[in-house]
C-alpha positions as CSV (number, residue, x, y, z in Angstrom):
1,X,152.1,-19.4,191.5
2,X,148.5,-18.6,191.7
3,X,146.6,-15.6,193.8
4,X,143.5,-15.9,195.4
5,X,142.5,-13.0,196.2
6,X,139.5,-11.9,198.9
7,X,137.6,-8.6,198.2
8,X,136.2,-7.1,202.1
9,X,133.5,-4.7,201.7
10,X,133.5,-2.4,205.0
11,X,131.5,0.5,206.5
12,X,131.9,1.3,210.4
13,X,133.5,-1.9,211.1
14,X,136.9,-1.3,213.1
15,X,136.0,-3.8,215.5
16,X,135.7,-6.4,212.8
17,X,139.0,-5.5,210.6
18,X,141.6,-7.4,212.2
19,X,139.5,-10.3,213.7
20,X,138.4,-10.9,210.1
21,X,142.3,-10.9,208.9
22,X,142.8,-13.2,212.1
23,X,140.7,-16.0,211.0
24,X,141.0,-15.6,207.4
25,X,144.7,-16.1,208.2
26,X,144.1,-19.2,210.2
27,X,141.9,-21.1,207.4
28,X,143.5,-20.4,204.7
29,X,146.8,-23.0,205.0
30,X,145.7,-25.0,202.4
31,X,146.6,-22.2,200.0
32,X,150.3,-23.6,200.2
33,X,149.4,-27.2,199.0
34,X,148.4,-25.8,196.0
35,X,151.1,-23.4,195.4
36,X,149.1,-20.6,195.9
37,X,149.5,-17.2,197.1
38,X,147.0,-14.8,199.1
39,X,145.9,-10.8,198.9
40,X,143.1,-9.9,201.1
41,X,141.5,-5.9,199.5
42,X,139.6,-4.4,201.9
43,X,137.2,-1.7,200.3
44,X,136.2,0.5,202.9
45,X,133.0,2.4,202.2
46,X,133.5,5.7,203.3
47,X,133.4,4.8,206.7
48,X,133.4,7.6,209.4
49,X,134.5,5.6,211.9
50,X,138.4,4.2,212.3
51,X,138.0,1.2,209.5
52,X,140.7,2.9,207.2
53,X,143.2,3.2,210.4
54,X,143.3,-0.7,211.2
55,X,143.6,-1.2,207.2
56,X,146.2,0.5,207.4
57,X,147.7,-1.3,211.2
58,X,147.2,-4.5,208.8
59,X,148.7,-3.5,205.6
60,X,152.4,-2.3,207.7
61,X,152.5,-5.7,209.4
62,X,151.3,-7.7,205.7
63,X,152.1,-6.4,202.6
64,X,149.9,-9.1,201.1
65,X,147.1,-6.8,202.7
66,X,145.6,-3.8,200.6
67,X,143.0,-1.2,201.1
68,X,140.5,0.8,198.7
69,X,138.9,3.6,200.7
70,X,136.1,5.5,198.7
71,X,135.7,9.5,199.0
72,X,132.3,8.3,199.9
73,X,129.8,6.2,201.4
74,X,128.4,4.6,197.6
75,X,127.1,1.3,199.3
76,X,127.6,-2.5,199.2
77,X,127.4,-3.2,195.6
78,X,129.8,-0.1,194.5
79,X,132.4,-1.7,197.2
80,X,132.7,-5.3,195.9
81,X,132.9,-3.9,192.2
82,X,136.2,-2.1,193.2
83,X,137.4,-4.9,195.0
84,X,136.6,-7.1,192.0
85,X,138.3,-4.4,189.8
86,X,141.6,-3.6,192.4
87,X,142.4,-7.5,192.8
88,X,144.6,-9.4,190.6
89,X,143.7,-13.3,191.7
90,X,143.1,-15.5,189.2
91,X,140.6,-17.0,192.1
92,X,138.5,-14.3,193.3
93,X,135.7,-14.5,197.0
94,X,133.9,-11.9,198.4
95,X,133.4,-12.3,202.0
96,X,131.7,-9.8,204.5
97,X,134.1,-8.7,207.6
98,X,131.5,-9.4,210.0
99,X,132.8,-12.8,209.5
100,X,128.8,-14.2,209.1
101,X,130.7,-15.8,205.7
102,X,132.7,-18.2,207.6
103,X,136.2,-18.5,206.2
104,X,136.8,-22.1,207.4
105,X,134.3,-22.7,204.5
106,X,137.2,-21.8,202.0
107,X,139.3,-25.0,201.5
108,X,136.0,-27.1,200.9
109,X,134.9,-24.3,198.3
110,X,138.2,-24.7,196.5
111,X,138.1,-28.0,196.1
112,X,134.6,-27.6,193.9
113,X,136.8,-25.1,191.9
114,X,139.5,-28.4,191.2
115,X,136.4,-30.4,190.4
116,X,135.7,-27.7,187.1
117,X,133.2,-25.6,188.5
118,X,134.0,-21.4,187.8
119,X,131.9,-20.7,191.1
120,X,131.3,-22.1,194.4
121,X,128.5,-19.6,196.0
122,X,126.7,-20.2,199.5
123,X,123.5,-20.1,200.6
124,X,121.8,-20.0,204.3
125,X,119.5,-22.8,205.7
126,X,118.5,-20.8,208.0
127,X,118.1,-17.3,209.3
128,X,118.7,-17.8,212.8
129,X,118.7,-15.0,214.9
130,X,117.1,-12.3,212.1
131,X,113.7,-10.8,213.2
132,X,110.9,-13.6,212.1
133,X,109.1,-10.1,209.8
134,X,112.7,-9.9,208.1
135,X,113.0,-13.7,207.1
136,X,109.5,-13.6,206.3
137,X,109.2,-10.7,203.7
138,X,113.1,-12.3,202.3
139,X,111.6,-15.3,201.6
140,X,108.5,-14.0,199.9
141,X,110.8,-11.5,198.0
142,X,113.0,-14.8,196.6
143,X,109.7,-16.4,195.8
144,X,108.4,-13.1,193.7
145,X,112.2,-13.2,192.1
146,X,111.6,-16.9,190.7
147,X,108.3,-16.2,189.1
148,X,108.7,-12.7,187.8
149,X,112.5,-13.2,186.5
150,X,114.5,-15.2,184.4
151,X,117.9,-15.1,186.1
152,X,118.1,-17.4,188.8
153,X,118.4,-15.9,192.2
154,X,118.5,-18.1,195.1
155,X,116.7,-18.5,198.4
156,X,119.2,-17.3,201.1
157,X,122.2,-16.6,198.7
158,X,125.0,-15.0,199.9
159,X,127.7,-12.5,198.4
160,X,130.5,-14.9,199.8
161,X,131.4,-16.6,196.2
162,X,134.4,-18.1,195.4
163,X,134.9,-17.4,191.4
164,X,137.5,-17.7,188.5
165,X,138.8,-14.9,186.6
166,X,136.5,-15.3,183.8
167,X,133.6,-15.1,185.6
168,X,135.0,-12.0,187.1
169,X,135.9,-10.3,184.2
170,X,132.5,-11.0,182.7
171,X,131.0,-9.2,186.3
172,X,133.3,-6.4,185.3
173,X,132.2,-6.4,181.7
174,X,128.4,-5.4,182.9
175,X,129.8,-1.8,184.3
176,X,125.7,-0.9,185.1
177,X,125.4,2.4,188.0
178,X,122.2,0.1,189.4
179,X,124.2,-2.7,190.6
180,X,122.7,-5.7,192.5
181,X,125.0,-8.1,192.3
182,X,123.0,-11.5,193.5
183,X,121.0,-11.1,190.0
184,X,124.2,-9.9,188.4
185,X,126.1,-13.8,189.4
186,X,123.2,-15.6,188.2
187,X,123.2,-13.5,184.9
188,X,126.4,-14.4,183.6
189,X,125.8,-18.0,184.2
190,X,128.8,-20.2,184.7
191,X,129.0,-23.6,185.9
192,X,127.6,-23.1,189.5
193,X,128.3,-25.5,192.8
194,X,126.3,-24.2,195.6
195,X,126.8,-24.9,199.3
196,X,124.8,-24.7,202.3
197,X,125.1,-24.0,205.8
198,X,123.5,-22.6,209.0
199,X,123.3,-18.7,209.8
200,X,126.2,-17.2,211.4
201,X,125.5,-14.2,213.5
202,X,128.2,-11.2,213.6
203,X,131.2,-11.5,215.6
204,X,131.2,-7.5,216.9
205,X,128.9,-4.7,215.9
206,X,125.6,-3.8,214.7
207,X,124.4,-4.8,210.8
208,X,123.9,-1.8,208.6
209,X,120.8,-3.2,206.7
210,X,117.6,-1.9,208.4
211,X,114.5,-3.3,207.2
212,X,113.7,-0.3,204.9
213,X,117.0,-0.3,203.5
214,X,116.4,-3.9,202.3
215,X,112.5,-3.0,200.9
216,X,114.7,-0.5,199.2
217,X,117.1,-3.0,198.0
218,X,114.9,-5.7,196.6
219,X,112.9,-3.1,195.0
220,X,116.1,-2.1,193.3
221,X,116.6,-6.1,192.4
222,X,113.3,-6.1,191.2
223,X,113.3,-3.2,188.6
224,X,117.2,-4.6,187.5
225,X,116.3,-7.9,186.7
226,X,112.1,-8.1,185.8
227,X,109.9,-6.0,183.4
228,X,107.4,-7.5,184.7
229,X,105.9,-5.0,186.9
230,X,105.5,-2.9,183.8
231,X,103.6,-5.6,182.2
232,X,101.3,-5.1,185.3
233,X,101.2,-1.5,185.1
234,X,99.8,-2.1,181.3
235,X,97.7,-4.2,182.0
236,X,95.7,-2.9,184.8
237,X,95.7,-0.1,182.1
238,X,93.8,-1.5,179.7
239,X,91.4,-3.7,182.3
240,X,90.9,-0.3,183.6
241,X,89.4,1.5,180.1
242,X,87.4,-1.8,179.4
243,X,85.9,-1.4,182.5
244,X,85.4,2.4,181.8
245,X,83.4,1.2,178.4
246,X,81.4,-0.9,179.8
247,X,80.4,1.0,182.6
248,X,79.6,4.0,179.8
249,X,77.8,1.3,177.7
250,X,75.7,0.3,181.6
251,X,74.8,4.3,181.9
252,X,73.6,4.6,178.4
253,X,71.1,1.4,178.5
254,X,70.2,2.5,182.0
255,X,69.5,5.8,181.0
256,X,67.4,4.8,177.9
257,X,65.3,2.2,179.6
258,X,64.5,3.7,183.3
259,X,64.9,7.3,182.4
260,X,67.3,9.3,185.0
261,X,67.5,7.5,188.4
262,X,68.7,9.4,191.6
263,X,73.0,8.7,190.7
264,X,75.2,7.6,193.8
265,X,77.4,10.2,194.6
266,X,78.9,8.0,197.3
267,X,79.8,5.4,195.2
268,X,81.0,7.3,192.1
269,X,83.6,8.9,194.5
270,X,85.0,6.0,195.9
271,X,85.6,4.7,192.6
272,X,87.2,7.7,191.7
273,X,89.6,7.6,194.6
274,X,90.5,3.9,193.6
275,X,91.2,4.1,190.3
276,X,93.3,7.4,190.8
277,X,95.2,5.1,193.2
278,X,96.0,2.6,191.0
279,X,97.1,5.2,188.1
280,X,99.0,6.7,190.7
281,X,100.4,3.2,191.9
282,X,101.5,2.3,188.2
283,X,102.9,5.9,187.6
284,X,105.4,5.0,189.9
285,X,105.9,1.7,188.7
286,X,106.9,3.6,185.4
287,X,108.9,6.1,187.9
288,X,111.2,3.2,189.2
289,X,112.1,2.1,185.7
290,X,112.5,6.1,184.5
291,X,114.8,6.6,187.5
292,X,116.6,4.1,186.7
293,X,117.4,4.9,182.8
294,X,117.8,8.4,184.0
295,X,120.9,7.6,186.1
296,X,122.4,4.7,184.0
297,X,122.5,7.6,181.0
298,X,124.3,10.5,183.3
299,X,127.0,7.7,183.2
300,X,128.5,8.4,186.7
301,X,131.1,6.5,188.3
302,X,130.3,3.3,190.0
303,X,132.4,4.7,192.4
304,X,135.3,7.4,193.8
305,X,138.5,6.4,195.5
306,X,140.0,8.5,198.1
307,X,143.4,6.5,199.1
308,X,144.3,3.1,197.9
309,X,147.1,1.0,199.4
């Protein structure tokens, strides 16, 4: 028989633990018509809070339940690459536990996977109940993505993706510390069906991702997937020094045809201030990409496990 298995990042979410397992349980009877079995790996990401005590309620009363608990919290991205590397399906879906990836979604998803495709991914319509500043700057932020970048990242994806093996294993093969995972699925290609429907808001709790943590997280999607920013940064450069000569080349004439004029202090310091900005602006440009290099080379573990069930 064939596994599906269904990787459940987790951090703080004990409310949402066994009312995920609940209504994954309830939608997925369709698994039996196609002589298939289930395995739900919840990756719990160093949560302080009693996540890894309900795991473990779930796992006594299901064996088909298992649990990845990390030493320490190492985000989003470093808990669906253990769940992706601790399952064994030859069908794989990431789903959030908050249950805004609806499971009833799942038997309509699989049948795209009987039509041929290697992955059915989902995208929101709309972002009802987010903050209007959030859905603003995430829209203008999918917009940048599709100009300055070649992999195709879509407006409003999701991580909930149902995928074969083989596209799995070719996430697995791209073992990168600087993981995001949205430009990651639309790198390795595959025959795609996506599907659409309307926000769902969380069943219990309170979302993790504050709006600086997602600046933080495009910027992160930005420098992974795009050199273009350093393509800016260089070229400001050299507008920058042909302005400088010309403006030396202005001075000279000036000088030799009206003699020494009283200079503008004024505005000579304001243009200092803003072109220090802007070196200063593409320094950390540069920085962002350095970082980066810096911590893929220290080679680190993506992550640490703690206990696994």
């Amino acid at each position: 028989m064939s596994l599906l298995s269904v990787i459940v990042p987790c951090y703080n979410e004990e409310e949402n633990i066994a009312l995920f397992y609940e209504e994954l349980i309830r939608n997925t009877g369709f698994l039996a018509e196609h002589h298939m079995e289930l395995e739900v790996v919840y990756v719990d990401d160093g949560s302080r809070d009693g996540t890894v005590s309900e795991g473990k309620k779930l796992r006594e009363k299901d064996e088909r339940v298992h649990l990845v608990s990390f030493s320490r919290n190492f985000g989003k991205e470093a808990a669906m690459f253990a769940g992706l590397e601790n399952c064994d399906g030859e069908y794989v879906v990431i789903m959030d536990v908050d249950l805004q990836d609806p499971p009833s979604l799942l038997p309509e998803m699989f049948s795209y996977m009987r039509e041929g495709y290697d992955s059915v991914a989902t995208r929101r319509v709309t972002r009802k109940g987010e903050p209007p500043i959030r859905s603003f700057f995430a829209r203008m932020f999918y917009r940048l993505m599709r100009r300055i970048s070649k992999t195709e990242i879509v407006d409003g994806a999701r991580d909930y993706r149902l995928m074969t093996r083989q596209m799995v294993d070719a996430i697995l093969s791209m073992r990168e510390y600087n993981r995001f995972t949205k430009g990651i699925f639309g790198w390795v290609g595959f025959r795609t069906k996506w599907m659409e429907y309307e926000n769902v808001e969380r069943a219990r709790g309170e979302t993790k991702w504050n709006f600086w943590k997602l600046f933080l997280y495009s910027l992160d999607g930005i420098a992974a997937f795009s050199t273009v920013p350093l393509m800016f940064a260089s070229v400001v450069g050299v507008f920058f020094c042909v302005v400088a000569f010309l403006m030396i080349l202005f001075i000279i004439v000036r000088k030799l045809i009206f003699g020494d004029p009283v200079s503008g202090w004024p505005s000579l310091v304001c243009i200092i201030l803003m072109t220090s900005g802007v070196q200063f602006f593409c320094t950390g440009i540069l920085g962002q990409y350095l970082a980066k290099t810096y911590m893929e080379v220290k080679n680190r573990p993506i992550y640490l496990v703690r206990e696994k069930l």
